[in-house]
MDTraj code that builds the backbone (N, CA, C; nanometers):
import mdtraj as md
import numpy as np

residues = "UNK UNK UNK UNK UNK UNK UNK UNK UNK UNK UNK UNK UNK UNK UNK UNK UNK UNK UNK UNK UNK UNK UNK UNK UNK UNK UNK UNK UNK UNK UNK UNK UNK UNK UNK UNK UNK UNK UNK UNK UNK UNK UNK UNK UNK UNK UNK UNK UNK UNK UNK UNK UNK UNK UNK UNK UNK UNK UNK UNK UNK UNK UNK UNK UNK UNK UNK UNK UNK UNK UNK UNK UNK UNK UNK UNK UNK UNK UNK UNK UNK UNK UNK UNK UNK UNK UNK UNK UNK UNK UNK UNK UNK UNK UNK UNK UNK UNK UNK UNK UNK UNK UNK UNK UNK UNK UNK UNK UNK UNK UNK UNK UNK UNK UNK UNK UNK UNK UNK UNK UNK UNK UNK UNK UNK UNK UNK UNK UNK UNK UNK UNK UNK UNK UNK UNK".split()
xyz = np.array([
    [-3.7240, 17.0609, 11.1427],
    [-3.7619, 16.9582, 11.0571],
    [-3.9073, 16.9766, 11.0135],
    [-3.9498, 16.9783, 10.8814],
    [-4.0282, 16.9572, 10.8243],
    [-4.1320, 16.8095, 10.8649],
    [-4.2714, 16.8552, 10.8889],
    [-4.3719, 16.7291, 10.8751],
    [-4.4056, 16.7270, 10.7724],
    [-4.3685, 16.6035, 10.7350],
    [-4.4936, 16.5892, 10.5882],
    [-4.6250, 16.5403, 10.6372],
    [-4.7046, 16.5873, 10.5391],
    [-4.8404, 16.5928, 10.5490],
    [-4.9070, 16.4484, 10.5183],
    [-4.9687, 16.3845, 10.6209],
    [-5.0635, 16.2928, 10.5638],
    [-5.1509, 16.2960, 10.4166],
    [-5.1227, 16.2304, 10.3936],
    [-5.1655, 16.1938, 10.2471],
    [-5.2823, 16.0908, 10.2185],
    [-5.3201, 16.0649, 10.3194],
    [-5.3896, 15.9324, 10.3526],
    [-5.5138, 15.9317, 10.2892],
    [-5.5350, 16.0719, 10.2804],
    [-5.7032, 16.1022, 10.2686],
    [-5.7218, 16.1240, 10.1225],
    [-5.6277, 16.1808, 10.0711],
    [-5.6525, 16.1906, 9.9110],
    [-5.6120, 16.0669, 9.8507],
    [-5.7146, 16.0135, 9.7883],
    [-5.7037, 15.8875, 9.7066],
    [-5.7347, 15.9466, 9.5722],
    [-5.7102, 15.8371, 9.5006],
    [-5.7048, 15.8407, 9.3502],
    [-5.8156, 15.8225, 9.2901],
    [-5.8772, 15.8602, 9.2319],
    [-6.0524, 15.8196, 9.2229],
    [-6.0054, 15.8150, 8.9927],
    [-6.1534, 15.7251, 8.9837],
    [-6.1207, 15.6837, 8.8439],
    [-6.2301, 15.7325, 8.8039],
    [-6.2422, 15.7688, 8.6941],
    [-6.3270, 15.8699, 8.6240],
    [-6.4011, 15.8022, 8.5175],
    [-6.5448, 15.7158, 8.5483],
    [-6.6267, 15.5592, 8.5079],
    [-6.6836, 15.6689, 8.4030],
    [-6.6778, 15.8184, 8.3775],
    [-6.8392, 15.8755, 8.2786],
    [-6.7063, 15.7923, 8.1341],
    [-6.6055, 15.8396, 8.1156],
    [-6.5701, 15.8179, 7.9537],
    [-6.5677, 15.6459, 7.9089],
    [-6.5726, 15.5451, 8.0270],
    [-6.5714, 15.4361, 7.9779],
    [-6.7425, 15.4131, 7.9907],
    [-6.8363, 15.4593, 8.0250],
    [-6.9400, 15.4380, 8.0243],
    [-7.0172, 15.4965, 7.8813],
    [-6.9623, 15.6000, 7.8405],
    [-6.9862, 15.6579, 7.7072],
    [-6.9415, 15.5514, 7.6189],
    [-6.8610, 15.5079, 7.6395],
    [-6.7723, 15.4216, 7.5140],
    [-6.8807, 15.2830, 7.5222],
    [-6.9212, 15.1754, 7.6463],
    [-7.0072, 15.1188, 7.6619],
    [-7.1159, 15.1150, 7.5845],
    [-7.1956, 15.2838, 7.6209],
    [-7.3125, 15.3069, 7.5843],
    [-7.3009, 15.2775, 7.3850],
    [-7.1534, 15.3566, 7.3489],
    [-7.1862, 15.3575, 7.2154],
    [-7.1746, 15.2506, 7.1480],
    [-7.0948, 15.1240, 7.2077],
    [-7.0936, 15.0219, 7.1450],
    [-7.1812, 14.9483, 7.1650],
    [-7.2865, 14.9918, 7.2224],
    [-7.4089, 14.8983, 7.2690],
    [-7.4900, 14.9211, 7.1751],
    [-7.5185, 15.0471, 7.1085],
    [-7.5748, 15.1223, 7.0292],
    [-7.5213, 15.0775, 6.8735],
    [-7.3739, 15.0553, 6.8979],
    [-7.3192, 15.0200, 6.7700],
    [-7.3864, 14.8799, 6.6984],
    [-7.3564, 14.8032, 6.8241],
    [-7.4215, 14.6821, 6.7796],
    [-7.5561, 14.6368, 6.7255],
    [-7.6382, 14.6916, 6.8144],
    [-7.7971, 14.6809, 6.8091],
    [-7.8042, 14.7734, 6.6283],
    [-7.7409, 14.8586, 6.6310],
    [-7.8121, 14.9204, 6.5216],
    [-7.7575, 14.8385, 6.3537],
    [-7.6405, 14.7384, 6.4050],
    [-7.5299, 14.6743, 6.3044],
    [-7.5940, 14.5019, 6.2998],
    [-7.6870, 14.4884, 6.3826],
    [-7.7135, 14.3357, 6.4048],
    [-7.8089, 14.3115, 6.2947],
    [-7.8385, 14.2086, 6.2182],
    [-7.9296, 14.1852, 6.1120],
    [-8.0375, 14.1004, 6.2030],
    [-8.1615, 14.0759, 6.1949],
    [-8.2287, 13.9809, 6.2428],
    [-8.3395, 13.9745, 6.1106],
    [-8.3145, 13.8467, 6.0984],
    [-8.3434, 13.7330, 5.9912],
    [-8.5091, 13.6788, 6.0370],
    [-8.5536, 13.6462, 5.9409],
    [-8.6806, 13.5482, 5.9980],
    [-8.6817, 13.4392, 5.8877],
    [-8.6030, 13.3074, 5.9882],
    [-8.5369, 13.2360, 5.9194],
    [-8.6608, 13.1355, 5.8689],
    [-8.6569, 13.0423, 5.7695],
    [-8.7626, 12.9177, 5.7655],
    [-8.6803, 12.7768, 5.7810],
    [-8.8178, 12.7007, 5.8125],
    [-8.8055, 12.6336, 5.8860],
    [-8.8050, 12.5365, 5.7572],
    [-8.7439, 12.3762, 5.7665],
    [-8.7658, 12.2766, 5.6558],
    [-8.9127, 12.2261, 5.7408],
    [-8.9909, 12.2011, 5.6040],
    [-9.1199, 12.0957, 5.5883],
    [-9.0590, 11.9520, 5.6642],
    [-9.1026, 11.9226, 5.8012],
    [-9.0572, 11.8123, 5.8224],
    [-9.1606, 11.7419, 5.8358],
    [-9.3041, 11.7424, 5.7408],
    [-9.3462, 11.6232, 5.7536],
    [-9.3268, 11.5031, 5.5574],
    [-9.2986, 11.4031, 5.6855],
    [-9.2791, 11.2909, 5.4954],
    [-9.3795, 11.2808, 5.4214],
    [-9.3274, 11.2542, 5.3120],
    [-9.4322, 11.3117, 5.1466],
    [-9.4931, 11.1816, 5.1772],
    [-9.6410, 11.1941, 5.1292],
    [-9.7539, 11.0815, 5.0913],
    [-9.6764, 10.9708, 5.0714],
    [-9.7106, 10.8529, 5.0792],
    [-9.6489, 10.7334, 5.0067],
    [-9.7326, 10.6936, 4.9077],
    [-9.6333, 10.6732, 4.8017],
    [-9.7104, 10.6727, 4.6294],
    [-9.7830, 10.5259, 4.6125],
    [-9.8869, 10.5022, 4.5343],
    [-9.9234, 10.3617, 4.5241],
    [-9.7922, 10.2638, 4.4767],
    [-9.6540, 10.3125, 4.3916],
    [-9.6341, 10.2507, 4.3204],
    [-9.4993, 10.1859, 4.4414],
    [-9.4887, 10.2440, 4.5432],
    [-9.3805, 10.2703, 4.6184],
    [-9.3719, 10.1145, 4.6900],
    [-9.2674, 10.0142, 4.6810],
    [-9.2557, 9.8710, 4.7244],
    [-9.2985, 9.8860, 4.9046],
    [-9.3738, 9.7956, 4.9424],
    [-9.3741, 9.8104, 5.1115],
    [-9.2970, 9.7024, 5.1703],
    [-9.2206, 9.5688, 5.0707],
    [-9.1402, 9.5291, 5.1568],
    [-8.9828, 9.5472, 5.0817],
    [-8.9097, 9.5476, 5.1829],
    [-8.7366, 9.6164, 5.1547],
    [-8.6776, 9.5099, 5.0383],
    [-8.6162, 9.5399, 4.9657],
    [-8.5349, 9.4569, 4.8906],
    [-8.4592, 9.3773, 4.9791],
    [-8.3837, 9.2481, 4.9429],
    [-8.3124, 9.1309, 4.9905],
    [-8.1494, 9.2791, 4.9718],
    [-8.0243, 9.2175, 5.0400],
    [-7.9305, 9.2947, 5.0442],
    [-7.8296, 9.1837, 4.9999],
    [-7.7376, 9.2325, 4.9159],
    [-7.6568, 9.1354, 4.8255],
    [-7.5480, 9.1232, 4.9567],
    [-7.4714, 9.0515, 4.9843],
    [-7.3749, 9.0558, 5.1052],
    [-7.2206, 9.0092, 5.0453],
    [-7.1703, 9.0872, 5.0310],
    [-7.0231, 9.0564, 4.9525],
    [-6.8825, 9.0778, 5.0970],
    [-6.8520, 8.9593, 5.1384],
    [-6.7472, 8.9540, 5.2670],
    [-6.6325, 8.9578, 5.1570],
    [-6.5232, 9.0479, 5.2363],
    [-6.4000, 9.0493, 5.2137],
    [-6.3334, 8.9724, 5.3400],
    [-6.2271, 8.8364, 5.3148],
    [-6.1539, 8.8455, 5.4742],
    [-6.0331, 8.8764, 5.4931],
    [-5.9899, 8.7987, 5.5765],
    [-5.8543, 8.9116, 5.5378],
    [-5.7490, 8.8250, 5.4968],
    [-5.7839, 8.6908, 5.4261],
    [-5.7135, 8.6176, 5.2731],
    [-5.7596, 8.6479, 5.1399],
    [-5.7788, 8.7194, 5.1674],
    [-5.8618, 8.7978, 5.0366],
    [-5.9256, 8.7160, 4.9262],
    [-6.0157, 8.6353, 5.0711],
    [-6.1037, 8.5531, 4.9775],
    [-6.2641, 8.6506, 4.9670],
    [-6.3122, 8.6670, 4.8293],
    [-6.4369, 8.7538, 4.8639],
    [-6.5570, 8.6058, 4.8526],
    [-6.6923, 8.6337, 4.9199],
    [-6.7950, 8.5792, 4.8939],
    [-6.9134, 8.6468, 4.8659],
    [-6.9877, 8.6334, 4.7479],
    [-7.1008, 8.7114, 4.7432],
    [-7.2581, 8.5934, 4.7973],
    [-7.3111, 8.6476, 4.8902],
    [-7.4115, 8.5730, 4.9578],
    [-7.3671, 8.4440, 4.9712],
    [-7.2467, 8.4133, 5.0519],
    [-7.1878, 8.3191, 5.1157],
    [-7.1311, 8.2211, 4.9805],
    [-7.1221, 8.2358, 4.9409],
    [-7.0400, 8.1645, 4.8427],
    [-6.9571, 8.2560, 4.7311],
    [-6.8146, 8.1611, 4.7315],
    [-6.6882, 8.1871, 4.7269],
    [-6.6468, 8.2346, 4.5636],
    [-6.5994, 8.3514, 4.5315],
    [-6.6137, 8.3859, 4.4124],
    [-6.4819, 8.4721, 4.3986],
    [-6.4174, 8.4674, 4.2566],
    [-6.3170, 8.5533, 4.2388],
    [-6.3201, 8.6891, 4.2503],
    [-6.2358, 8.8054, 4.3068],
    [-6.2545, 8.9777, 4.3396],
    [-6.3079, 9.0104, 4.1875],
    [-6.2187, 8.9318, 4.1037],
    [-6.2671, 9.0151, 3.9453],
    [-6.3848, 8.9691, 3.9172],
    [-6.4731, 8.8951, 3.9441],
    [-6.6066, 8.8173, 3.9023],
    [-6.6920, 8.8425, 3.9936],
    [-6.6773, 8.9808, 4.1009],
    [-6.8199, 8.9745, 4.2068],
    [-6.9036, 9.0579, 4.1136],
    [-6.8501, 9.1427, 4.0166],
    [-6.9904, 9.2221, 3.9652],
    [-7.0721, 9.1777, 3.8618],
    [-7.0507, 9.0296, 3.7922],
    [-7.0826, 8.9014, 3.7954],
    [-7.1968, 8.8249, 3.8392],
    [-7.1148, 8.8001, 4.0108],
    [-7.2274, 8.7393, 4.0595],
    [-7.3230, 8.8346, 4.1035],
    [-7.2583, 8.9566, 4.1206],
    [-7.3761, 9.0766, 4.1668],
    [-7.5131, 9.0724, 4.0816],
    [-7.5036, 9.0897, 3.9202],
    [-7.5585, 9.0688, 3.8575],
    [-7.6759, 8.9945, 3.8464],
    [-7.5976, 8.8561, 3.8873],
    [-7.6711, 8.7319, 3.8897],
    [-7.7704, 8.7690, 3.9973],
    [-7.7374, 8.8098, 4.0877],
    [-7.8684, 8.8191, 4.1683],
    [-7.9290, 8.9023, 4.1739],
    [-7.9013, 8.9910, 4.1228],
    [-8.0143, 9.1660, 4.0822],
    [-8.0592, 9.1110, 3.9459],
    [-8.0621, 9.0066, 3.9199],
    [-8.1348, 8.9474, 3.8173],
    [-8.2921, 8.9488, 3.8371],
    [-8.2921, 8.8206, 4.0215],
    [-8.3934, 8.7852, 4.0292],
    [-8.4777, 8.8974, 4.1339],
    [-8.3903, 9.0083, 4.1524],
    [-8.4260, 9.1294, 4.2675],
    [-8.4009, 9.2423, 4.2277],
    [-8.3724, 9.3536, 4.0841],
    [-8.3627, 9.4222, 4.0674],
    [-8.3319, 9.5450, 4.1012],
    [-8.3917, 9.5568, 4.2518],
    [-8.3929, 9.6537, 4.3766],
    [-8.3446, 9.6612, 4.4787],
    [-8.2499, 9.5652, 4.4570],
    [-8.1363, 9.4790, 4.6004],
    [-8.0287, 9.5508, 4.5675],
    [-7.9852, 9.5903, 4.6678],
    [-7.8463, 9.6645, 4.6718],
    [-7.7213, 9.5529, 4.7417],
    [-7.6265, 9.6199, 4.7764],
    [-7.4446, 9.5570, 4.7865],
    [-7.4401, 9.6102, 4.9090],
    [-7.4164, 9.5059, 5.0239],
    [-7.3430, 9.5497, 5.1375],
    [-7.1975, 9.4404, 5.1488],
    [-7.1051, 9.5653, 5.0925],
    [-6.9691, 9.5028, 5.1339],
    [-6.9135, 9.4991, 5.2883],
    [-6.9060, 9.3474, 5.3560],
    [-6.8394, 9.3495, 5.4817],
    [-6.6886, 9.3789, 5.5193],
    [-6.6392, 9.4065, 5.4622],
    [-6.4463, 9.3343, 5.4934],
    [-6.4199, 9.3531, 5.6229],
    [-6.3437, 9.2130, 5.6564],
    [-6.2747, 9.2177, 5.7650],
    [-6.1734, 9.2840, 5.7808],
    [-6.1412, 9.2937, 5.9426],
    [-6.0713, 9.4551, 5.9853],
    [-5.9090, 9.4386, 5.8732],
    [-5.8916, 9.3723, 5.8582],
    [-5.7397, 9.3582, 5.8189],
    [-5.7728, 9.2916, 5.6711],
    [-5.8833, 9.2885, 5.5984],
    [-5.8677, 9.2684, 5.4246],
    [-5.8306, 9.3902, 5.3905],
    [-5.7723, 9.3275, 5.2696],
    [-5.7004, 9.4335, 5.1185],
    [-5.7945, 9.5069, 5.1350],
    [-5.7592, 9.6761, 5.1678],
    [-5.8760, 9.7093, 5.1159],
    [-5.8600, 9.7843, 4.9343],
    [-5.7637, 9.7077, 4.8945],
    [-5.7600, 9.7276, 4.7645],
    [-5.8722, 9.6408, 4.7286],
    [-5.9242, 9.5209, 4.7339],
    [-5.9913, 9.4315, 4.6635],
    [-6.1457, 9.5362, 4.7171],
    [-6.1652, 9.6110, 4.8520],
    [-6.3003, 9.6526, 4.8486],
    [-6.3068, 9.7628, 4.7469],
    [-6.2215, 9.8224, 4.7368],
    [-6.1736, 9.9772, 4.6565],
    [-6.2536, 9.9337, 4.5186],
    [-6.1616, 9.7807, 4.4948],
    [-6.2420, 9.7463, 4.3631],
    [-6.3743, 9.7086, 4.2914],
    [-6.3981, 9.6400, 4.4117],
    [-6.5376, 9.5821, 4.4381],
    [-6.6889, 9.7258, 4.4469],
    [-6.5923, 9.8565, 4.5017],
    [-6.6980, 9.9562, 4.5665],
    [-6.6997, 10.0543, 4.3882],
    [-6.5780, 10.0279, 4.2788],
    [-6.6140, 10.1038, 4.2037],
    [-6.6211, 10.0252, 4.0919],
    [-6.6644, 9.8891, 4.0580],
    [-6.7299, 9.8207, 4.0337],
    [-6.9043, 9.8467, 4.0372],
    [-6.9329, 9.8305, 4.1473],
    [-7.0615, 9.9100, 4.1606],
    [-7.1114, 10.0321, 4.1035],
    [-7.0257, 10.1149, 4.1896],
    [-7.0378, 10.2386, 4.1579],
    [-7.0429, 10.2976, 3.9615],
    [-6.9935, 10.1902, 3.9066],
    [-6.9944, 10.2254, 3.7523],
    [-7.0701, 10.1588, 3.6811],
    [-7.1402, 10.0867, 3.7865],
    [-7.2350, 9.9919, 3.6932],
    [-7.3957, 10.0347, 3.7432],
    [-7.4418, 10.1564, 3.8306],
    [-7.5112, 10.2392, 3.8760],
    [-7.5453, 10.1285, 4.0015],
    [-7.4969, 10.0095, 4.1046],
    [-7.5473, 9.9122, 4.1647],
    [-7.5462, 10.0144, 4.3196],
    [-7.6628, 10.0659, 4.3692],
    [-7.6253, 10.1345, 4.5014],
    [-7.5535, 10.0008, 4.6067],
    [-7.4284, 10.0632, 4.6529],
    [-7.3842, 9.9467, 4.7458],
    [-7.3033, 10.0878, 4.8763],
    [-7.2913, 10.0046, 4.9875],
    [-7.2186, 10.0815, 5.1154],
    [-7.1628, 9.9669, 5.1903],
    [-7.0799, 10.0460, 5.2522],
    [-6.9737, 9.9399, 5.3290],
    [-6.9875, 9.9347, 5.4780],
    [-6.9981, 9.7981, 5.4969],
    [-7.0216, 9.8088, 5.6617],
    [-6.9289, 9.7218, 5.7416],
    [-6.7782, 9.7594, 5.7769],
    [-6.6816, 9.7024, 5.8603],
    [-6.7092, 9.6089, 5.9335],
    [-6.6643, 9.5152, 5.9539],
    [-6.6642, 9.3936, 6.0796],
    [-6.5815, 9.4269, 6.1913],
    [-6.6807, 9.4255, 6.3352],
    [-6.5904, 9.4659, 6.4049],
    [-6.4631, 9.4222, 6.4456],
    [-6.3542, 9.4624, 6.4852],
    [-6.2425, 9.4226, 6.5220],
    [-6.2406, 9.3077, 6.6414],
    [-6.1771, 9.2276, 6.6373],
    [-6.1413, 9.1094, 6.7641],
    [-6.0793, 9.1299, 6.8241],
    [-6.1093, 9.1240, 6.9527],
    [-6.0475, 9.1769, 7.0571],
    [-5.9262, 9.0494, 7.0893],
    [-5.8272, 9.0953, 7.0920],
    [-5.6981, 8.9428, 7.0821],
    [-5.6431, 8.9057, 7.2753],
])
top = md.Topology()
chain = top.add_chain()
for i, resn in enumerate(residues, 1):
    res = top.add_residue(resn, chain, resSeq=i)
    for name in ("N", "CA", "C"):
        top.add_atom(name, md.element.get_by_symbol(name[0]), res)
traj = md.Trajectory(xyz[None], top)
């Protein structure tokens, strides 16, 4: 009978030079493929303030939607088709007063839709600021 020979001692060894070449060249690849920028920075300090520039804020027009789709402009009760109207009426005596539409969580928001391009076509800056929801 035949001995077979221990085998124990020869192991398998892995051969690190061709993945270390490949390493090296993509290291090389990169560095030589990378752009570096010298980016600028924005001017963050604010421009002078002009003599002509108002120092106190305009009054804010307050137009509530609820959710009977009753609208009010500065607390009193006015038809959806007649707020740009009363808007009017009071950028009469404030020129520089803008529209904050409230609607409640559950108004039409068809009637704000209307109310916001209303504004919007009559150059009146206005933004919308939700009422928070009630917790039931």
């Amino acid at each position: 009978m035949r001995r077979r020979k221990n085998r124990a001692n020869d192991q398998a060894e892995v051969n690190m030079t061709p993945m270390l070449d490949i390493v090296f060249i993509l290291l090389i690849f990169f560095i030589v493929t990378a752009t570096f920028l010298q980016e600028e920075g924005l001017n963050m300090q604010p421009p002078p303030q002009s003599e002509d520039t108002p120092t106190d804020p305009a009054p804010v027009i307050l137009v509530d939607v609820n959710d009977q789709g009753r609208v009010f402009v500065n607390q009193q009760q006015t038809d959806p088709e007649r707020v740009l109207a009363a808007v009017s009426r009071f950028r009469a005596e404030n020129p520089r007063s803008a529209v904050l539409i409230a609607p409640q969580y559950e108004a039409d928001h068809g009637i704000v839709v209307l109310i916001w391009d209303d504004m919007q076509a009559n150059g009146i800056p206005v933004s919308v600021q939700p009422a928070q929801r009630t917790q039931q």
